[in-house]
N, C-alpha and C positions, 0 to 999 in steps of 0.2 A: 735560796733558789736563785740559780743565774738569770740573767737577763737571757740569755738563749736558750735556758731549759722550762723558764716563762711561757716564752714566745712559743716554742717545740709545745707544748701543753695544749696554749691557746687551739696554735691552729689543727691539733687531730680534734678537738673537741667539734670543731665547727667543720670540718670535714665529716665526720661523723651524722649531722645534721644535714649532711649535701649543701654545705656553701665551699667554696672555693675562693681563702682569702689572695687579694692582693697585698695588702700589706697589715700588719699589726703594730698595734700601739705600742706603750710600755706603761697603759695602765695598769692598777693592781691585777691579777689573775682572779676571776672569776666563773664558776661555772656558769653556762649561759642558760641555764633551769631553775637560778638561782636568781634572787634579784640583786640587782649591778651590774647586770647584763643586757645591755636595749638587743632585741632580737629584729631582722627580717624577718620578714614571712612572705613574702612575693613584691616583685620586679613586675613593670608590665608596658608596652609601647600601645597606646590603644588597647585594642581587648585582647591582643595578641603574650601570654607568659612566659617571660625569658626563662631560660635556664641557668641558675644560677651558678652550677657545678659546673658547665660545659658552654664555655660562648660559640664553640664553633656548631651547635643549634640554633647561635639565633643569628638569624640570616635571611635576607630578602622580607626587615620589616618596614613597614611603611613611614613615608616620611612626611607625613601630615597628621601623624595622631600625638596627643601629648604622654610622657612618661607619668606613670606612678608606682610610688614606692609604698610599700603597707610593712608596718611593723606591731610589734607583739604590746608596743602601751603609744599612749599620746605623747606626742614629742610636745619639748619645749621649744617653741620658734622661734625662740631669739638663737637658737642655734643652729637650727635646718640652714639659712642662705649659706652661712661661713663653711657648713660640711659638706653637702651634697650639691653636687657640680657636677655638669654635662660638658663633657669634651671632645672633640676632634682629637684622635688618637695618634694618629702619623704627626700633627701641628703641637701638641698636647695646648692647642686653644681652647679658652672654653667658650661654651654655647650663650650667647645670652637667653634668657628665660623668665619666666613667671613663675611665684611658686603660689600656690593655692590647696587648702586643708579641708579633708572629708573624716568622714568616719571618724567622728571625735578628736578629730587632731592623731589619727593613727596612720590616714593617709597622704603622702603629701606628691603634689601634681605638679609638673614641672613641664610650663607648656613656653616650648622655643618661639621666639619672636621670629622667626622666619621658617620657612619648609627646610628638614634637614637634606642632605647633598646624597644625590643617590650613590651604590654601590663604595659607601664611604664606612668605615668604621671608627663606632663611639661608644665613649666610657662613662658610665653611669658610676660617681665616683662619691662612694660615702664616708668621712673620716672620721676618725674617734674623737671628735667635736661634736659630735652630734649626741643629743641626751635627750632623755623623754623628761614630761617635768617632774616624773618622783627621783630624779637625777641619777636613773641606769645610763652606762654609755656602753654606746654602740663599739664594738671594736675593728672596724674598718673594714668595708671591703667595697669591691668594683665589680661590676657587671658589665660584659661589654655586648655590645653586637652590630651587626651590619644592615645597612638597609637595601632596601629593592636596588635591584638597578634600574640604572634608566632606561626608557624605552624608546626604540626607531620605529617612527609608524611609514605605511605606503600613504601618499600625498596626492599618489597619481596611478591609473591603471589604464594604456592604452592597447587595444588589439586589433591589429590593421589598420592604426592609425585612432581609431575610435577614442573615443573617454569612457569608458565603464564602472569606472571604481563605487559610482553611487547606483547605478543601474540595477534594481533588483533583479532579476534575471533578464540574463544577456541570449538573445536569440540571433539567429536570420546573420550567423558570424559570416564572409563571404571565405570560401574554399580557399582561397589564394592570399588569405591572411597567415604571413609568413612568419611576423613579427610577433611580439607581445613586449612593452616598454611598462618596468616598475621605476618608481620614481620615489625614492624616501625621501625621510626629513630631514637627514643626517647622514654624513658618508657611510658608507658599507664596506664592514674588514674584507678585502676580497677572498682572504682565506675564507670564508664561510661561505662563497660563491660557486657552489658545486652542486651537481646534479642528485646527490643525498638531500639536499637541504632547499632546493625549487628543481620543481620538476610537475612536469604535467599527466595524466592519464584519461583512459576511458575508463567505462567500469568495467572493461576486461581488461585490459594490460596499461604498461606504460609508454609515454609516447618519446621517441628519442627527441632528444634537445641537444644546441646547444649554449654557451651562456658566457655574456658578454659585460663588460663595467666599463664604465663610461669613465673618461679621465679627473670629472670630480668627484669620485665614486660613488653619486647620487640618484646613479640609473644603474639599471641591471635588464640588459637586451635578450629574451630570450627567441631564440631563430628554431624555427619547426622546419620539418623535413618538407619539401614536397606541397603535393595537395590533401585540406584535409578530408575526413571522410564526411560523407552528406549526412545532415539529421540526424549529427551525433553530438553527445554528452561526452563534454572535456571539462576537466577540473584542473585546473592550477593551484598548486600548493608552494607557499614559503613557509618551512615551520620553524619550530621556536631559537634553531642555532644557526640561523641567520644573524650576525650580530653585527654593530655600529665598529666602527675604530676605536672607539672608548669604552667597546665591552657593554654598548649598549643592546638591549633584547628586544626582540618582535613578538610581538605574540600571534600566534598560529594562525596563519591566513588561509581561507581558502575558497575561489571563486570559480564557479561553475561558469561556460560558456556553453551554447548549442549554433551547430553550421546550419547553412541555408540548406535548401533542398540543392542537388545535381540538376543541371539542365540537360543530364543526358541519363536517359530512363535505366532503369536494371533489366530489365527487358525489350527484346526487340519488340517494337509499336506493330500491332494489330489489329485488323476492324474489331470492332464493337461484339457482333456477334461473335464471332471466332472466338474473342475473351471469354465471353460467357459461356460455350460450349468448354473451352478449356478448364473453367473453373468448374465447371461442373462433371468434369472428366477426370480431372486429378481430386479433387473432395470425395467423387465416389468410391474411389481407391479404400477410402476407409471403410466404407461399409462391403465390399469385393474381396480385398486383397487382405485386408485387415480383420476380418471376421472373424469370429471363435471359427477353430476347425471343424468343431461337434457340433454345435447348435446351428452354425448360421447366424448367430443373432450379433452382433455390434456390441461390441467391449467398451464399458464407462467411456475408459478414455484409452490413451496411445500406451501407457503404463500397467493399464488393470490384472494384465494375465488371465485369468481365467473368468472375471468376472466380467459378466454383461448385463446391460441395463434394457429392461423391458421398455421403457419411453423410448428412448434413445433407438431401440430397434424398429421400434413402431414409424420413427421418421426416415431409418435405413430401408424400412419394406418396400417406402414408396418411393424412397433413391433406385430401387431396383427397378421399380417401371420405368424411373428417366432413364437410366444406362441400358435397358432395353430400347426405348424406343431413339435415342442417339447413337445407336450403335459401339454403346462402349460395350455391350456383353451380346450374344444372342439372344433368342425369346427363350429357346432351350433349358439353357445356362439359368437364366432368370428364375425360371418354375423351379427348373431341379432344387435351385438355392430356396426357392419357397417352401418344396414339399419339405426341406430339412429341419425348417426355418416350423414351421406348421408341427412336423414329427415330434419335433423335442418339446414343443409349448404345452402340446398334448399331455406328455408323461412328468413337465416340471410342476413342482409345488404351487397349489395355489388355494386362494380363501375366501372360499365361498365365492370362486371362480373368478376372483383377483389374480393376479400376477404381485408376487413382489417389487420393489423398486430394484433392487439386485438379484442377481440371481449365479449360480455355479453356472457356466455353461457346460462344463461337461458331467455334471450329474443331473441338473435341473433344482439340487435343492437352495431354498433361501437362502442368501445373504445376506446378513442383518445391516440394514442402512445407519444403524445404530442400536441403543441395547435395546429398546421397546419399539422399535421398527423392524418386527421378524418377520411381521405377516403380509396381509394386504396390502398393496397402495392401490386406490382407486384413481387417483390422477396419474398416473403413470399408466396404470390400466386404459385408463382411457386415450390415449397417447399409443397405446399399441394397437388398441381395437380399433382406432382411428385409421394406422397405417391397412391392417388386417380388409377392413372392410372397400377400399380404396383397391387393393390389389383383390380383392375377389370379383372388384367389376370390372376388373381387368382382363379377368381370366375368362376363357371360351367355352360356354356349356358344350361345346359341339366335340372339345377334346376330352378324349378320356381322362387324360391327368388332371387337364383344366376342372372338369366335372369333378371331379372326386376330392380337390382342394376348394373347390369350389364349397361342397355339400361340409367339409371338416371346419372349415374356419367357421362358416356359420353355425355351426355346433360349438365351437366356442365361443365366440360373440354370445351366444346365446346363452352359455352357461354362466356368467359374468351375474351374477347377483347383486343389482344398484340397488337393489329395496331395501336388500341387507345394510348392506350400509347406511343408512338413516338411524340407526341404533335405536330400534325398538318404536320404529313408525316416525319418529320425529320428523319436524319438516323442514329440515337440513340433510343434506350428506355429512359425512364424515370420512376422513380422508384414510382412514389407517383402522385395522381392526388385525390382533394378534391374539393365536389362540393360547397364549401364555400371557399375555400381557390386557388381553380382552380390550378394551376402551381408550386404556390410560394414554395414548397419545393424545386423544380427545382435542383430535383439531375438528372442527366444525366451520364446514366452507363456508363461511358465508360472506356475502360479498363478490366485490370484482379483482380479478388477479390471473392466473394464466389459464383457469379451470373452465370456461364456460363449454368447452368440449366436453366434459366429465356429466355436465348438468345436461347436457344434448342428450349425450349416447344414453342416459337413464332413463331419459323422459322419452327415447325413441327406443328403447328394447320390449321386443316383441313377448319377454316373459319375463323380465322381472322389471316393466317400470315403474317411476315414479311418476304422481300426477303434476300438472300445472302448479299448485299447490305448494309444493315443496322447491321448485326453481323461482316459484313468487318470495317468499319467505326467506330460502338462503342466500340464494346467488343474489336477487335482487332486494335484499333488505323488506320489503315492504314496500317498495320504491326511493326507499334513502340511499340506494345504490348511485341512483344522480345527482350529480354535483354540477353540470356545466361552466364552468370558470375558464376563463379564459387565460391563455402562454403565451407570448411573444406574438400577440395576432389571433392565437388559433383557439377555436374554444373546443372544451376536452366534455363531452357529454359522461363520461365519467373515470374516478378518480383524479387522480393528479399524476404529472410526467413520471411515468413508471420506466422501470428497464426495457427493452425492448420486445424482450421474446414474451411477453403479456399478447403482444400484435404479431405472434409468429405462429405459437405451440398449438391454439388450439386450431388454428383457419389455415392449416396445410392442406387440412383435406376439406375441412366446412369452408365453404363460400363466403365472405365475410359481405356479400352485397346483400344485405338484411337488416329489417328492421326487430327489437321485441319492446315494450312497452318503458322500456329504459331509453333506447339510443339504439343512434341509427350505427350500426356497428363497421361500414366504410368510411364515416365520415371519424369516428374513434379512432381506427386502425391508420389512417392515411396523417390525421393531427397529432394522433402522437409521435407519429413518425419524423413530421415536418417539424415537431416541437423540439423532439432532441436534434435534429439537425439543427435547427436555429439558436439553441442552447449553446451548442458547440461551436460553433461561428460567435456570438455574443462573447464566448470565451472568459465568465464574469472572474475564474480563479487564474487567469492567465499563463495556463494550463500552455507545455509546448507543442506545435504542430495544429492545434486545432486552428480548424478551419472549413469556408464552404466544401471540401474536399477531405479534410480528412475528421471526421467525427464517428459517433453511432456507441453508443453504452447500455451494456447489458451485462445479465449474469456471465463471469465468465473467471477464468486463474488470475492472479491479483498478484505481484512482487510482495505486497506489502501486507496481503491479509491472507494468503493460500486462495482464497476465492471469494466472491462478491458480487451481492447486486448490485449493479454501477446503474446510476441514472443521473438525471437534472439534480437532485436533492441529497446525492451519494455520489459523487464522483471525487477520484484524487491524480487523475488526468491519464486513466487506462481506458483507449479505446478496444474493441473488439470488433473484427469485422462481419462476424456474422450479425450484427446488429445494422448495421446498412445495407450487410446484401443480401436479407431476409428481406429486408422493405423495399425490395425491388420495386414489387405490383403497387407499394402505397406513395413510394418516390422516385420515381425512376431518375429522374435526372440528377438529383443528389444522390443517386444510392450507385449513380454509373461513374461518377468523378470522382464517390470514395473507392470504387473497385480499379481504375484506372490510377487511384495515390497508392494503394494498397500493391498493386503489382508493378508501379513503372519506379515508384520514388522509393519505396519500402522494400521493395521485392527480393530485394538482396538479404534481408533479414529476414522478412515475413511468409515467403514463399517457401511449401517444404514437400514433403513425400503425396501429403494428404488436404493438398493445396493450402491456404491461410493455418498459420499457427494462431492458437488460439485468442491472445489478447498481447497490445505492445503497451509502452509508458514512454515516449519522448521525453518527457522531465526528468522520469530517472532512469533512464537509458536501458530500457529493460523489453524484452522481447521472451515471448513464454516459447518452451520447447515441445509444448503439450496440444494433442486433437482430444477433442469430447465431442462424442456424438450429439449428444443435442445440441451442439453448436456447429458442427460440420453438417447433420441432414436436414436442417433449414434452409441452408443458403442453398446446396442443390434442387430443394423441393421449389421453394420460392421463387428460385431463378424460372425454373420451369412454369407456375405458374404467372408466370409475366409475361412468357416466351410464347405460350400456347393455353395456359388456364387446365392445362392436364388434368393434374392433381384433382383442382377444384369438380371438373367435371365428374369425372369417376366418383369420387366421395358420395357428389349432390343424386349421384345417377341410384343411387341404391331406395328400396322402395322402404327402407324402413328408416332413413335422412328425412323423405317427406310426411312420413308419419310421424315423426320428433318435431318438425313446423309446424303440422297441425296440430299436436298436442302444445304446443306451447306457444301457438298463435304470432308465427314470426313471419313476419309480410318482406317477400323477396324485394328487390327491389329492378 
């Protein structure tokens, strides 16, 4: 056999195996399954395994771990130094190293006395010197690969002059910040200086630039148009093919900024009151203009189609008295929309004279709020009889129409079966009862949360209520309903800093200047209020925009979750404004400086058909496109009861309000 048809032998054998020789010996020919063959078995730089077939995989490996080599028996180490050698492949230098033995002498470690050279290529180079000690030899081959490049970092990040590069969020940026100055560690190829590769945006679009390199090519100027926009989220980005002049890499930068507020409003400045009427002129729109056309009744939200929500209409009923007595609609108009409003309630689905939480508006039948939520809701129920009862003391026995809507609502009111729901006498309610599903939601109110309206209307219905007994027991625990613990100053006679509409749903129409053997329920309604205001000012997540001026957290649409109860204890920096301008009557001054941030600073985003969209995010630049009734007929009802006590009045005026006080022993105040 020639020497060349040796060699031709050797290397399909080991090809075969997936090695790829660099060079071959001219030892005897042996199969390498045979013994007199030292075999590889893995290459490795750190925990990272080269390719032994293929060097142009191994690439971008690190240049601080040491090599090892693993073979098929224990090498003899008077032979490893003389055969295996690390090189610089362009120099064919070799590396100085350490070598050190594992694995029974199968592995050998070969760790470089200094950090290898980034974006360099080396040869792990093994020759047919090398033998194990039952004296197989190895028949030579090299592995090569490349390591990481090197990396250019940012050193410096100024914007309008500012230093921010360490600043965890950058706020309060001024308008007139034209500039933005990066500052590497290392020159910058300016060919990678392009608006692909840094560039800024909102989280709607991108912002034009343009981009400048300084003559030691160590800055990169970026110049913005113009002025920017107020209480906006800008992000700056350099990403990865930004590169050094030596082919050095960045790794993917990117730093949010927020501008200050404008010192010129988005709307033209108006008294005080005039605000308030307007906001409660354009909000009403939703429960007016936006109504199902059949029912009358006030759809979920601005999306629902056909679906309307029984709660939700209950706080549109009483929107209709303000825009009557404002003059957003006639008294006409008003009734008509009631007798319609009345008509359909009459003939929709109901359980054991509940209303569903959803409902079709133009057939009347349930909507499932989910799959075992077909039936009743009694909280929500109570949230319409609330509004129902409110407008019946509104209405004139002396008119015919009046009369006669008059005599029908309380014929429903009165059909509403609270007993029923106690689930076979218990001395709780229970919030949900389905004739297919019977119990199994099996929520049991008990305690404090937005229901104390639900526990009223039972304990004050003329034919089916419940006694003292069971508002002792559920709503009030026993009296483990009080906690008094003290917020930022304010002490909370009970719970802890909830959402806000806990202090709105059920005292639209109930009078909250009361006392029952819990807590005094204005000094509740007014601390909680003052609490999340002053949460929000504290600012402890440094959350953007918050402030004396712009706070208030409640249930409302969420970027980040679809929807949420936001509170002190549940916040991720989503305000809502119906959560301040519900607490009118409990904070006026703070709840008039978030309605004035809300429409002069914001109002360019936040202001829509159906006055305040639902909930914003300054942190992450996010404004909801969406109205929901329970959150748009608070702020109108509430406003009013600040402005006049309307609402309140009417509700308190019905003789069967004072009959639920004496049943449940609740001292006005």
């Amino acid at each position: 056999m020639t020497c060349f048809q040796r060699n031709a032998w050797l290397c399909a054998i080991f090809l075969i195996m997936g090695w790829s020789l660099s060079s071959c010996g001219d030892d005897d020919d042996n199969d390498p399954d045979e013994p007199g063959v030292l075999q590889l078995t893995a290459a490795q730089v750190g925990n990272v395994v080269l390719n032994l077939a293929n060097a142009s995989s191994n690439t971008a490996l690190p240049i601080d771990e040491p090599l090892l080599a693993t073979f098929a028996a224990a090498l003899d180490r008077s032979t490893v130094e003389g055969a295996v050698r690390l090189k610089i492949k362009t120099s064919d230098e070799t590396v100085p190293v350490t070598y050190a033995y594992s694995n029974g002498d199968k592995t050998v470690t070969l760790t470089p006395a200094a950090d290898l050279v980034n974006s360099t290529t080396y040869q792990l180079v093994m020759t047919d010197g090398l033998q194990s000690v039952a004296g197989d030899v190895y028949p030579g081959h090299t592995v090569e690969f490349t390591t990481v490049a090197s990396t250019i970092t940012i050193t410096s990040l100024k914007i309008g002059g500012t230093e921010v590069l360490s600043v965890p969020r950058v706020t309060n940026v001024p308008l007139t910040a034209a500039t933005i100055e990066v500052a590497f560690s290392q020159p910058v190829d300016v060919a990678t200086v392009v608006s692909q590769n840094i560039f800024i945006a909102t989280p709607s679009a991108a912002v034009p630039t343009s981009l400048s390199v300084s003559e030691d090519k160590r800055k990169v100027t970026i110049t913005l148009p113009g002025i920017l926009g107020d209480l906006q989220r800008y992000a700056l980005t350099l990403n990865t093919n930004v590169k050094g002049v030596g082919g050095e890499v960045l790794q993917n930068f990117t730093k949010s900024f927020y501008t200050a507020p404008s010192e010129t409003p988005d709307h033209p400045v108006i008294a005080d009151d005039a605000l308030l009427t307007l906001v409660q002129r354009q909000t009403f729109k939703y429960f007016w203009d936006f109504a199902h056309p059949a029912s009358g009744l006030a759809r979920e939200r601005n999306t629902s189609g056909d679906v309307v929500t029984s709660g939700g209409s209950g706080f549109g009923i009483m929107a209709l008295i303000v825009g009557i007595e404002r003059d957003f609609i006639t008294r006409a108009e008003g009734v008509a929309r009631m007798n319609k409003i009345v008509t359909f309630l009459e003939d929709a689905d109901r359980f054991h004279g509940a209303w569903s939480h959803w409902i079709d508006g133009s057939t009347g039948a349930v909507v499932p709020f989910s799959q075992k939520d077909d039936g009743g809701d009694l909280v929500e129920t109570s949230f319409l009889v609330q509004g129902l009862l409110t407008f019946r003391q509104y209405l004139q026995p002396s008119d015919t129409t009046g009369n006669d809507l008059i005599n029908r609502i309380t014929t429903l009111w009165q059909g509403v079966e609270w007993d029923w729901y106690r689930k076979n006498n218990e001395q709780v309610l229970y919030w949900h009862w389905s004739p297919d599903y019977d119990w199994q939601m099996n929520f049991a109110m008990y305690g404090y949360f937005e229901q104390q309206i639900t526990y009223f209307l039972a304990a004050a219905s003329p034919t089916h209520g419940i006694p003292k007994s069971v508002y002792t027991n559920g709503y009030g625990r026993n009296g483990q309903i009080h906690t008094g613990n003290t917020y930022y100053g304010y002490m909370l006679p009970l719970g802890t800093p909830s959402p806000l509409f806990w202090v709105h749903y059920s005292y639209l129409g109930l009078d909250p200047h009361f006392s029952d053997d819990y807590a005094d329920y204005w000094q509740q309604n007014v601390n909680a209020s003052k609490i999340n205001h002053a949460y929000c000012v504290a600012n402890p997540n440094g959350y953007v925009g918050y402030s004396d001026e712009c706070w208030g957290l409640t249930s409302s649409d969420d970027s980040q979750r679809g929807y949420d109860a936001h509170s002190p204890s549940n916040d991720n920096g989503t305000i809502s404004p119906t959560a301040a301008l519900s607490s009118f009557p409990y904070t006026p001054e703070e709840s008039m400086k978030a309605l004035k941030f809300f429409y002069y600073s914001v109002g360019d985003r936040l202001w829509g058909e159906y006055g305040f969209y639902d909930a914003f995010n300054l942190t992450q630049g996010w404004t909801a496109d969406s109205f929901l009734a329970i959150d748009q007929g608070p702020i109108i009802v509430m406003i009013e009861n600040y402005r006049t006590g309307l609402l309140w009045n009417l509700f308190m005026s019905a003789p069967e309000v004072q009959n639920g006080f004496a049943t449940l022993d609740f001292s006005k105040e």
